[in-house]
N, C-alpha and C positions, 0 to 999 in steps of 0.2 A: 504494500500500500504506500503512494508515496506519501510527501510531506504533506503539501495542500490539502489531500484526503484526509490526514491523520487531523489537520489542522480543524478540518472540518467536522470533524465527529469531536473535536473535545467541542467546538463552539454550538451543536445542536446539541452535548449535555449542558455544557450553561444553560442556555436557554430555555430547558428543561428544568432544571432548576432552580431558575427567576419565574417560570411561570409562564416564558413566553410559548407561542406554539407556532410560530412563523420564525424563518428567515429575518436578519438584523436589517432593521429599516435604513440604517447607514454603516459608516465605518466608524462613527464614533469621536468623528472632528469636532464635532459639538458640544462634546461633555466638558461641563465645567464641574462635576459634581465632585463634590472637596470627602463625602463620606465612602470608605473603599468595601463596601458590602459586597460579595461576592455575584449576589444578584440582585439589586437592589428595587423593590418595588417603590414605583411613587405615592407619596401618601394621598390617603383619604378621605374625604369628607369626616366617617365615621369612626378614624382609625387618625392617631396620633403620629405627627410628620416627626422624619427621620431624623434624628438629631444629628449635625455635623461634630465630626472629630479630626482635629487636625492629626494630618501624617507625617511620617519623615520623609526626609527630600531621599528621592530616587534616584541615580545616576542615567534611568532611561525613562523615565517619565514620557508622557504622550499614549493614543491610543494604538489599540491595536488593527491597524486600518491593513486593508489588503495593498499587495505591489505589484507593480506592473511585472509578468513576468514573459521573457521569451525563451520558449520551452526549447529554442533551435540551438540555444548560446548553454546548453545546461548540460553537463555530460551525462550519460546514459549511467545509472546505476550501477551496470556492470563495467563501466569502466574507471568506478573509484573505488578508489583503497580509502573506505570510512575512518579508517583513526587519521589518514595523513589529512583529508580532507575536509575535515570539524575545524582544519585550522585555514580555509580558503578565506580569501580577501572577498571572496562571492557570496553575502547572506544566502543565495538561494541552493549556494553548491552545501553550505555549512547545513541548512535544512534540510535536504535530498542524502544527505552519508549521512547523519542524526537519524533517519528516518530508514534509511537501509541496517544502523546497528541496533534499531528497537526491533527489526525484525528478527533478530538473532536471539531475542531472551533472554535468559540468563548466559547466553552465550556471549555478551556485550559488556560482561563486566571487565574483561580485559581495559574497556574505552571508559570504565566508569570514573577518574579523575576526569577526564577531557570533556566528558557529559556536564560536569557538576561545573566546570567552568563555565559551559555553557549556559548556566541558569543568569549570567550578570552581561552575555551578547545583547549588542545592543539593537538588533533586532527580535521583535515579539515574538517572532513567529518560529526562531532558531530556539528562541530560550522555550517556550512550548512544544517546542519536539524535543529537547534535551530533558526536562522534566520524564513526559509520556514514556521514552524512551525508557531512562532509570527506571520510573513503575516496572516497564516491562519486566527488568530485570528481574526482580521478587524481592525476597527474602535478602539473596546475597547482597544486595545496593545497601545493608542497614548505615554503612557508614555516611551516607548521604541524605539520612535522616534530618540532622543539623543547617544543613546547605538546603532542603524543601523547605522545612520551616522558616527558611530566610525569605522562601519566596510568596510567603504571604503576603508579605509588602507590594509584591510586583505591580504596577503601574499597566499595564497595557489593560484597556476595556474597549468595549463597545454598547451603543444602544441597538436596544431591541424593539421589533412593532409594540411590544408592552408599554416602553416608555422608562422600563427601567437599561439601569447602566451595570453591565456584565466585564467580571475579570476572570476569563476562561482560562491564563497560564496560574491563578491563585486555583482554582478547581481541579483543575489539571494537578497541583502539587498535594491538596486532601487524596484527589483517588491514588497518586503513586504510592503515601505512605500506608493506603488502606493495601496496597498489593504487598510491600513492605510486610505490614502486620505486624503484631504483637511487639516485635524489639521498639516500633514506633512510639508504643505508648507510653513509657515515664517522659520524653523529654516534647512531648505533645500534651500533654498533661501540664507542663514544666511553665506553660506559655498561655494556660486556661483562664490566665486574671491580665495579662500584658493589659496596657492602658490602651492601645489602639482597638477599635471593634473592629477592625477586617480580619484583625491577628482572631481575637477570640470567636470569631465567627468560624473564620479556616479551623479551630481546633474543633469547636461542636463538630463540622461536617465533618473532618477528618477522624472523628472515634466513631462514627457512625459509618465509616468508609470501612476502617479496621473490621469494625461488627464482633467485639470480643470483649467480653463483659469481667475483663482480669480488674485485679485491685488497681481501685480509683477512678476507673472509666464512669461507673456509675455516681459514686460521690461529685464528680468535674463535672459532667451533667446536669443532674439534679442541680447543682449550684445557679448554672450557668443558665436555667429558667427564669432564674430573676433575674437577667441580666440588665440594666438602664433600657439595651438598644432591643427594637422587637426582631429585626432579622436574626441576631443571637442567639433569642430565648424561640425561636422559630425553629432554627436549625436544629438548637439543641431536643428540644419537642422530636424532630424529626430524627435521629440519630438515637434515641429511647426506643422510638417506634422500631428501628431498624434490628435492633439489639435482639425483640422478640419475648417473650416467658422469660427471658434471661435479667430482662429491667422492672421486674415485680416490683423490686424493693422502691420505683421508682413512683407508683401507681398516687400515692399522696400530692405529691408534687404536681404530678401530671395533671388529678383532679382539681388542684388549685387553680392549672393553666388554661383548664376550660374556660374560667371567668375573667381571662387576661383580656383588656379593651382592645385589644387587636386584633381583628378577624381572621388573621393569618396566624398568629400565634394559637389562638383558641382550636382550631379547627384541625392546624397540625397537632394537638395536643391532644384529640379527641379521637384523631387516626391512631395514636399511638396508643392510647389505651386498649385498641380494638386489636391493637395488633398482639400486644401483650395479653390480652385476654383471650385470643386465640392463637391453640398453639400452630408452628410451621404445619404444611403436610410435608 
């Protein structure tokens, strides 16, 4: 699968996950939006607006807009050697071998330092397939747990027909550490109170990526329901649900979050108890 494609499916799970159900109404040139929610809906009438949190400054800041690409100037897959070519002066050749070593799996840990550099490229699109990639790897990538977490912060977004504002390489870095698993969770956990909400928002989605209810996951959780912001305590609602009969002990809380003034908070809160009150088949 190449780059574009790969790029393509983390950006219809964002959008999945904001809610939206259509293709991005632009590239996201127009986002001025100062709070880094992972998918952020716009507020309500009936539901309490987003509060802004300032971020720290990015070294690549801006959105994640598409690039012109001429597919004629791009060498063919089979004619790059991936580890030499992660390091082209060409973003699209740097995308195209990123995207040829996530095909290898756990086969690509060899490239796994050059991957993990890859998350501070200053194109979107390389740092997004260098993520994906590591997921691929599994288990073995645990050392690049540290270096995902960093890319909570990531900067690249876009708007969707919804109207909210999506950072598909911050999603993209919850599901790798969910492929990751279990070694993910003390130093994800680690970052459950960080003062910024995109950081604690990425941690809700990213235990609920994990889906493994070892010590602490549900304590962080259940916390992380009251959180100030409602995308949060939204996430975190939804990563309970995900958990299964395994987030019982969470069921209090959860009944609390039925009555939360935010119709996205409440309702994900109300899937969740159904899911826990029914077991998997």
């Amino acid at each position: 699968m190449g780059g574009r494609a790969r790029s393509a499916i983390w950006v219809a799970a964002a959008l999945l996950h904001a809610g939206c159900t259509t293709s991005p109404a632009n590239d996201g040139k127009d986002s001025e939006d100062p709070s880094p929610a992972l998918g952020e809906q716009p507020a309500r009438a009936s539901e309490p607006a987003h509060e802004s949190h300032p971020e720290s400054e990015h070294p690549h800041s801006g959105p994640c807009e598409d690039r012109e690409t001429d597919t004629a100037q791009i060498p063919k897959v089979g004619d790059l050697d991936p580890l030499k070519a992660i390091k082209s002066e060409d973003p699209r050749v740097r995308e195209k071998a990123i995207s040829a070593l996530a095909k290898r799996g756990a086969g690509a840990l060899e490239a796994l330092d050059g991957l993990i550099a890859a998350f501070e490229d200053e194109d979107a699109h390389v740092r997004l397939a260098a993520v994906d990639a590591v997921g691929e790897i599994g288990p073995g990538a645990a050392r690049a747990i540290d270096a995902l977490i960093g890319v909570f912060d990531d900067p690249a977004s876009f708007r969707g027909d919804c109207g909210c504002v999506i950072y598909p390489v911050r999603i993209a870095a919850t599901r790798a550490l969910g492929k990751i698993g279990e070694a993910s969770i003390p130093k994800v956990i680690a970052v459950a109170q960080h003062e910024l909400q995109g950081h604690r928002e990425c941690v809700a989605v990213a235990l609920g990526e994990i889906g493994i209810a070892a010590e602490g996951v549900l304590p962080a959780l259940t916390t992380t329901l009251s959180d100030d912001d409602p995308h949060v305590r939204e996430s975190a609602a939804d990563s309970l649900g995900n958990l299964g009969p395994a987030a019982k002990s969470a069921t209090p809380a959860l009944e609390r979050a039925r009555r939360d003034p935010n119709k996205r908070v409440s309702a994900a809160a109300e899937l969740a108890l159904e899911k826990i009150r029914k077991p998997r088949t």
